[in-house]
N, C-alpha and C positions, 0 to 999 in steps of 0.2 A: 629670172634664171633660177632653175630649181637648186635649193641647197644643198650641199652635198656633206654627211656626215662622216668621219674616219673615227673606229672603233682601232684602239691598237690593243695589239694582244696581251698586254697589263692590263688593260680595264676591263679586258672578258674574264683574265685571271680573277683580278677583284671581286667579279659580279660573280663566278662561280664558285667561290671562298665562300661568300656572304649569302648565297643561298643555300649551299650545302650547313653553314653556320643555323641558318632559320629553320630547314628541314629536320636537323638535328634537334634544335630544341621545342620545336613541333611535337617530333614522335616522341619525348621525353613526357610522358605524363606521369600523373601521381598513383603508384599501383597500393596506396594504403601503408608502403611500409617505410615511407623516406617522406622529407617536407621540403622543403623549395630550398632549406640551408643543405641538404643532403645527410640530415641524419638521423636518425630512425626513430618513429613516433613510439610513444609507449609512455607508460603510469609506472612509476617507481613507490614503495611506499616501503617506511622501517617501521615493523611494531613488534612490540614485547609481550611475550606471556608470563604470568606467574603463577607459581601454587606456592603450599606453604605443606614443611614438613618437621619433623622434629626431630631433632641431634641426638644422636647416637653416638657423637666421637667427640673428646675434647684435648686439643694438646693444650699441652702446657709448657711453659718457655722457664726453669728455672736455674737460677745464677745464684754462685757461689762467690761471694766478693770479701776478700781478704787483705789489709796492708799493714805494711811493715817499714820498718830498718833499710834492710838486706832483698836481694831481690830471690837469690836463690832460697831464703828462709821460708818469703813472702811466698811463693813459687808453692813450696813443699806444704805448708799450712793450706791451702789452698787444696791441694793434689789430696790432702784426710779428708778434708772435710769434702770435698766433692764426691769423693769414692765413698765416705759414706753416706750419702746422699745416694749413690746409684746402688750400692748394694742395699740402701732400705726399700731403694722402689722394687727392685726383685723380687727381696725377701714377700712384698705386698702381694706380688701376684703380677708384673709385666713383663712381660717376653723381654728378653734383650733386643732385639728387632726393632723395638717401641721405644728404644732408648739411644738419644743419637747425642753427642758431643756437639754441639750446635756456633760453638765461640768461645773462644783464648785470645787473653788478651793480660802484656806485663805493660803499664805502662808508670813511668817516672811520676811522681807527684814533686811540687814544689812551694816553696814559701811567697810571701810576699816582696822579696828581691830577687827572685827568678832562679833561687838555689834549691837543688833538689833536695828534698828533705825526706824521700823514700818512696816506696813499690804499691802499686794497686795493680793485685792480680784479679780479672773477671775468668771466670766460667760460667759456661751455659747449656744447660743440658735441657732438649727438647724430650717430652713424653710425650706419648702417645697415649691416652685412656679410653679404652672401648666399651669399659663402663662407668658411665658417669656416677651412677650410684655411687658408687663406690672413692671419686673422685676426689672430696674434701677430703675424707680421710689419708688419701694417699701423699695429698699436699701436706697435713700435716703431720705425718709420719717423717717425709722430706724436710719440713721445718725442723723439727726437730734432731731428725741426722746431722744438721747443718747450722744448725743453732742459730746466734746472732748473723752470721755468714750470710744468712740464708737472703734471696730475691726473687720475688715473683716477679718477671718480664713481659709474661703476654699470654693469655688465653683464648684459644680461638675453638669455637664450637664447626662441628662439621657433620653430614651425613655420610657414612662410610660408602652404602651404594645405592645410589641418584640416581641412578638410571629411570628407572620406571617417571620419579617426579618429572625428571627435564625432558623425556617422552611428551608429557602432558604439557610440560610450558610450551615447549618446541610446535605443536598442534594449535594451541591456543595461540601462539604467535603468528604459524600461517594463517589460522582463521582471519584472526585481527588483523591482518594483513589485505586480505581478499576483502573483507570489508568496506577496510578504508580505499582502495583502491575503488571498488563499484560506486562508493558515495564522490569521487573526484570525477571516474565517467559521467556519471550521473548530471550531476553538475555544468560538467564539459561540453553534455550534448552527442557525445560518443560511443560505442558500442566496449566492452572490454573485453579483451581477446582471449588467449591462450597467453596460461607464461612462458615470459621469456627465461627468466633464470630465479634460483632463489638460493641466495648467502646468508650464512648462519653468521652473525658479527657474533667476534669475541668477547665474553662478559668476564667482566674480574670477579676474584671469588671472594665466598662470603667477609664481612666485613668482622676485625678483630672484635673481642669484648675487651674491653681494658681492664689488661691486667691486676687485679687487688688481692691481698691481703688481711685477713683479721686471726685478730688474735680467740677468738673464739675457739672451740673443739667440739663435733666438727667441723670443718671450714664451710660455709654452705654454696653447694654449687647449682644453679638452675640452668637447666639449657633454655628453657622458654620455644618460641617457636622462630623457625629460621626459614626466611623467605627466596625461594628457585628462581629465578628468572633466564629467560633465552630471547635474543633477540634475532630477531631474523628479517632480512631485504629480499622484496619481492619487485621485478619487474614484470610488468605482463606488455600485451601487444595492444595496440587501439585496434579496432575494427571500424 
């Protein structure tokens, strides 16, 4: 007796689920710009350019530290000798613009049993000097407004306008970028496409000179040479 099969209309449903499932992933091929995880092929690479340029700008961080007794006494000692400090760097030749009030500070000072035994006033006045030449001398003009008082804080050397240098890093970083990128194709056995994107990462700016002091006249200042860098991320496409 011939056998007789029954298809029921769930298992034609199934069977046409599971083929339109297979069809689907049939005509799903790899068009070059996805991989089988589904996400997009490509060479990423970070490189940096540098040049080297030479400082033209130096601030100076200088602090006026006075204590006392009394906090109000402490305060007003403080308030001379600072002001004469800022009208000596005037008198020298910097714009008031170049001269910023940078930190105030009264704080309690105490003994060895935890009793306050009087006032330390800080001041801190940031310059700006455009020309370094001229620099040491200005410092110790300041020393000398401000006598014992007086405190160098922090010296930082800068190039007023980079432009042009960080032009040149910024090229040098794409290059060195496309480089390193064709030597990973390379490698990979791959074609290297067109880019996809390119981000400029943020670089921190140049690094302080620590602050010093000599009792010398003039004070001697060297800017030396102060190195640009840009860093920049490149993605390109696989081919």
């Amino acid at each position: 007796m011939p056998t007789t099969r029954i298809v029921t209309t769930r298992t034609l449903s199934m069977a046409a689920i599971a083929a339109t499932i297979a069809l689907t992933a049939a005509g799903c091929g790899n068009d070059g710009a996805s991989g089988a995880d589904g996400r997009a092929h490509g060479i990423t690479t970070q490189a940096t350019g540098k040049v080297a340029g030479t400082p033209d700008t130096l601030t100076v961080v200088l602090g006026v530290q006075t204590k006392g007794a009394e906090a109000n006494a402490t305060l007003a000692a403080n308030a001379e000798k600072a002001t004469a400090l800022i009208d000596t760097l005037k008198a020298k030749g910097l714009d008031a613009k170049d001269i910023a009030t940078s930190g105030l500070s009264v704080q309690p000072t105490y003994g060895p049993s935890g009793v306050i035994t009087g006032y330390q006033v800080d001041n801190q006045v940031t310059a700006t000097v455009h020309d370094i030449g001229r620099s040491g001398e200005l410092i110790d003009a300041a020393a000398a407004a401000a006598g014992d008082a007086v405190r160098v804080r922090d010296t930082t050397f800068s190039i007023a306008d980079d432009g042009e240098l960080r032009a040149q890093a910024r090229e040098r970083a794409v290059r060195q970028a496309q480089a390193q990128a064709g030597q990973i194709a390379s490698a990979a056995g791959v074609g290297l496409g067109a880019v996809r994107s390119i981000t400029e990462v943020p670089a921190s700016g140049p690094a302080p000179m620590p602050g010093v002091f000599a009792d010398r006249v003039p004070t001697p200042i060297q800017p030396g040479s102060q190195e640009l860098s840009v860093t920049v991320e490149v993605v390109y496409d696989v081919d």
